[in-house]
C-alpha positions as CSV (number, residue, x, y, z in Angstrom):
1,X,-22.2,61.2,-45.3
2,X,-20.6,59.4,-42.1
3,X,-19.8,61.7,-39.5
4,X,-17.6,60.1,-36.8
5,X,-16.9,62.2,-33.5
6,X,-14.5,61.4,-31.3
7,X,-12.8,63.5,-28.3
8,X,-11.8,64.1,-24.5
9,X,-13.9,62.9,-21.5
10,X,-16.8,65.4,-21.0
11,X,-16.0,67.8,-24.0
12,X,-20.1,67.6,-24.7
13,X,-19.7,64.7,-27.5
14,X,-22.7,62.9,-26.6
15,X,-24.6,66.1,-26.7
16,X,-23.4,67.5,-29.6
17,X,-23.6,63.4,-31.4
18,X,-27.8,63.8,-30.5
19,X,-27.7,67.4,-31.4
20,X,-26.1,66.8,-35.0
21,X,-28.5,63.8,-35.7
22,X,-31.5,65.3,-34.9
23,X,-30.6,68.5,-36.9
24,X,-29.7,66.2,-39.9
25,X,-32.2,63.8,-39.5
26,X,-29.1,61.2,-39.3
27,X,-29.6,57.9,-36.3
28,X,-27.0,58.2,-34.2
29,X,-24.4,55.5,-32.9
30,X,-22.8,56.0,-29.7
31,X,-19.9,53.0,-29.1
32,X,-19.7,54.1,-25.5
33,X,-23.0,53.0,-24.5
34,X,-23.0,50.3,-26.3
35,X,-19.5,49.2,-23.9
36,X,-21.3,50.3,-20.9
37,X,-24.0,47.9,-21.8
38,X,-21.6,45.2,-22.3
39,X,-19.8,45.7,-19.1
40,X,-23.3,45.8,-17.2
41,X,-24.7,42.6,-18.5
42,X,-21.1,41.1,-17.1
43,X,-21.7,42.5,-14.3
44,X,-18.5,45.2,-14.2
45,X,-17.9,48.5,-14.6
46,X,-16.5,50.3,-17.5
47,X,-13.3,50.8,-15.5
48,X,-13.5,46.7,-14.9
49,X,-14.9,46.3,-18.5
50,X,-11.6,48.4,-20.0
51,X,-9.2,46.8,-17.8
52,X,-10.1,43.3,-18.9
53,X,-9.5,44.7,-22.6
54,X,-5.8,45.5,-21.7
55,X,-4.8,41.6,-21.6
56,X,-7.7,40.4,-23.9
57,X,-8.4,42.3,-27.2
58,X,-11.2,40.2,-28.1
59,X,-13.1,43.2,-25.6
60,X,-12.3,46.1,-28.3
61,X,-12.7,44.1,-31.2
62,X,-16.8,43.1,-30.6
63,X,-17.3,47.0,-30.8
64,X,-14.8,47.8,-33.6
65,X,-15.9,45.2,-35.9
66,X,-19.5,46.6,-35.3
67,X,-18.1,50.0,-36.4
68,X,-16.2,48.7,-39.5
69,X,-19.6,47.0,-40.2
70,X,-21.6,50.0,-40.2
71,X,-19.0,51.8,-42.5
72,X,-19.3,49.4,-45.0
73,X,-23.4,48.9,-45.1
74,X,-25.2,52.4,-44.3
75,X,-24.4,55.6,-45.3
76,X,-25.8,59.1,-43.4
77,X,-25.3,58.9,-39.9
78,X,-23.4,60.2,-36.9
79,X,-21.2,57.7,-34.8
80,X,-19.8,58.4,-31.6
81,X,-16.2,56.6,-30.4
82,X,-12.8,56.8,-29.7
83,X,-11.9,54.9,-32.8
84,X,-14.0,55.3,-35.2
85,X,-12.7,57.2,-37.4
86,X,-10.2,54.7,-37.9
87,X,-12.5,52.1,-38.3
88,X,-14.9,54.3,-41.1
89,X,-11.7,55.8,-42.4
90,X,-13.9,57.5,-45.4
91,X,-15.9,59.1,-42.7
92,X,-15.9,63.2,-41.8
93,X,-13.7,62.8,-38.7
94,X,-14.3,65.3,-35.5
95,X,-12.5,65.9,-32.3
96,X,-13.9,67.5,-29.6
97,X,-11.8,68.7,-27.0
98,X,-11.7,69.9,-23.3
99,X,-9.9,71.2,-20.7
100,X,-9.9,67.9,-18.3
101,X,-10.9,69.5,-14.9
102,X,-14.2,70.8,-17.1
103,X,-14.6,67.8,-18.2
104,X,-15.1,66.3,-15.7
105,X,-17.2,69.0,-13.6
106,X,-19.4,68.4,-16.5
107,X,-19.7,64.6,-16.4
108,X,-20.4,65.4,-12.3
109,X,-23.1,67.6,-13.4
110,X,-24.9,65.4,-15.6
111,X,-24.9,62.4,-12.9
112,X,-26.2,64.6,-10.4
113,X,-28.8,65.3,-12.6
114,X,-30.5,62.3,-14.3
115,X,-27.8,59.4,-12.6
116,X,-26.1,59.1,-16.0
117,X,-23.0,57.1,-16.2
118,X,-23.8,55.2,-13.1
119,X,-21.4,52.4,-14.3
120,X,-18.6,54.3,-14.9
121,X,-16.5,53.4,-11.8
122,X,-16.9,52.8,-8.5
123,X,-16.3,55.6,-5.4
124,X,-17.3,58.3,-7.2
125,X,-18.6,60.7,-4.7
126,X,-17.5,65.0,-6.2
127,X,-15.9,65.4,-9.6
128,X,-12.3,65.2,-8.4
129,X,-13.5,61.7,-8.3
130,X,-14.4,61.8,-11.7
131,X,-11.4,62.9,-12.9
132,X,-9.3,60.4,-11.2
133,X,-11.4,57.8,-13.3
134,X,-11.0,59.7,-16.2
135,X,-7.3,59.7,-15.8
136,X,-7.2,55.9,-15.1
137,X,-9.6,55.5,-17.9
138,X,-7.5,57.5,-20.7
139,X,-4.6,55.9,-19.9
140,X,-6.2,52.4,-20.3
141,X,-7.7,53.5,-23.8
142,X,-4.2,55.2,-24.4
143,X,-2.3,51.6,-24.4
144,X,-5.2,49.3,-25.5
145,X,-5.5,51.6,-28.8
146,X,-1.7,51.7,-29.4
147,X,-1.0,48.0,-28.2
148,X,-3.9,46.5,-30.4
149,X,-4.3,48.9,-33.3
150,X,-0.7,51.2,-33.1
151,X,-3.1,54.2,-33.0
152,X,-3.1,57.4,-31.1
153,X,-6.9,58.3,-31.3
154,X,-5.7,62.0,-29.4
155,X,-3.5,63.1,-32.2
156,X,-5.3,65.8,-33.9
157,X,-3.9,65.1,-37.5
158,X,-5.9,62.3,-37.6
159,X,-9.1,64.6,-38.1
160,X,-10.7,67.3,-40.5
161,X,-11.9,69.5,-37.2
162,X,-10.8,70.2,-34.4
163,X,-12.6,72.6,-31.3
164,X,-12.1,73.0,-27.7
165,X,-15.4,73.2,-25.9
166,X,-14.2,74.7,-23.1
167,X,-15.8,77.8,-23.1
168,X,-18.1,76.9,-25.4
169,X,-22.2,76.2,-24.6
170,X,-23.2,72.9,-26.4
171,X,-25.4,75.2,-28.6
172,X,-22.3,77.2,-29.6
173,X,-20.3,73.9,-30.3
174,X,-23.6,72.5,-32.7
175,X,-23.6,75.7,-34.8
176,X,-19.5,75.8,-34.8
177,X,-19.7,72.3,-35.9
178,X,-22.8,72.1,-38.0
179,X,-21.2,75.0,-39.7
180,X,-18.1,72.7,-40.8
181,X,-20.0,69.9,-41.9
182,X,-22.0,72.3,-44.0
183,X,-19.2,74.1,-45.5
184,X,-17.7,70.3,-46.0
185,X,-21.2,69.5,-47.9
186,X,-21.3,72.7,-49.7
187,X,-17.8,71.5,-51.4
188,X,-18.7,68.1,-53.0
């Protein structure tokens, strides 16, 4: 089973993506670091990195083919992007979702604490910061996914779960989760 994960800006997919692998005993693909990698080795940020992939699709398309790839070679494992479940189209499709001032509090919290993201965009200083990117990030992602692919990757009848994290602890969003995908499993 491919289980693809896709959702807001610091609803707690990354944690939940690790959390769901480990418990399943699945690897684990995340398409956002593998984007911020690519922007660093060119020397950008992922802000700089996304805005360069509104006037040149070639800067999606290295990551989506790689997805498309996967879904067609290996079977049993968790992928984390914006668009893969429309890449792995038979995959088990999730979308996590958050209120967008906790989201990006969260994000905040996590750089203070191990320096993640450091590549994400420059100025960021409190999480108001944060969510300025965020915004400026979305609506990149917003019109390269429609102008490239004529995909909303937001619009929730695209997956088979749905769940707002808001007030949710990332061990409360595993078992809600794990629970579907179970249930999911329990049916074929």
């Amino acid at each position: 089973m491919i289980i693809s994960i896709s959702g807001a800006q610091g609803s707690g997919k990354s944690t939940l993506a690790k959390k769901l692998a480990e418990k399943l005993g699945y690897p684990r693909y995340y398409m956002g670091g593998l984007r911020r990698e690519t922007a660093l080795k060119r020397g950008l940020t992922l802000a700089e990195y996304n805005k360069l992939g509104e006037n040149d699709p070639q800067i999606d398309r290295e990551v989506d083919e790689y997805q498309r790839e996967l879904g067609k070679t290996q079977d049993n494992f968790i992928i984390e992007g914006r668009t893969s479940w429309y890449f792995i189209p038979h995959s088990l499709k999730i979308y996590i979702d958050t209120n967008e001032e906790i989201g990006a509090q969260r994000i905040w919290l996590e750089m203070e604490k191990d320096g993640a993201r450091k590549n994400e965009d420059s100025n960021i200083n409190n999480w108001q910061d944060i969510l300025t990117s965020m915004r400026h990030r979305l609506q990149s992602d917003i019109e390269r996914y429609q102008k490239y692919y004529n995909i909303d990757v937001h619009d929730k009848n695209h997956y088979d779960y749905y769940l707002d994290t808001t007030n949710l602890t990332p061990e409360e969003t595993l078992e809600k989760v794990y629970n579907f995908i179970k249930s999911h499993i329990d049916k074929s």
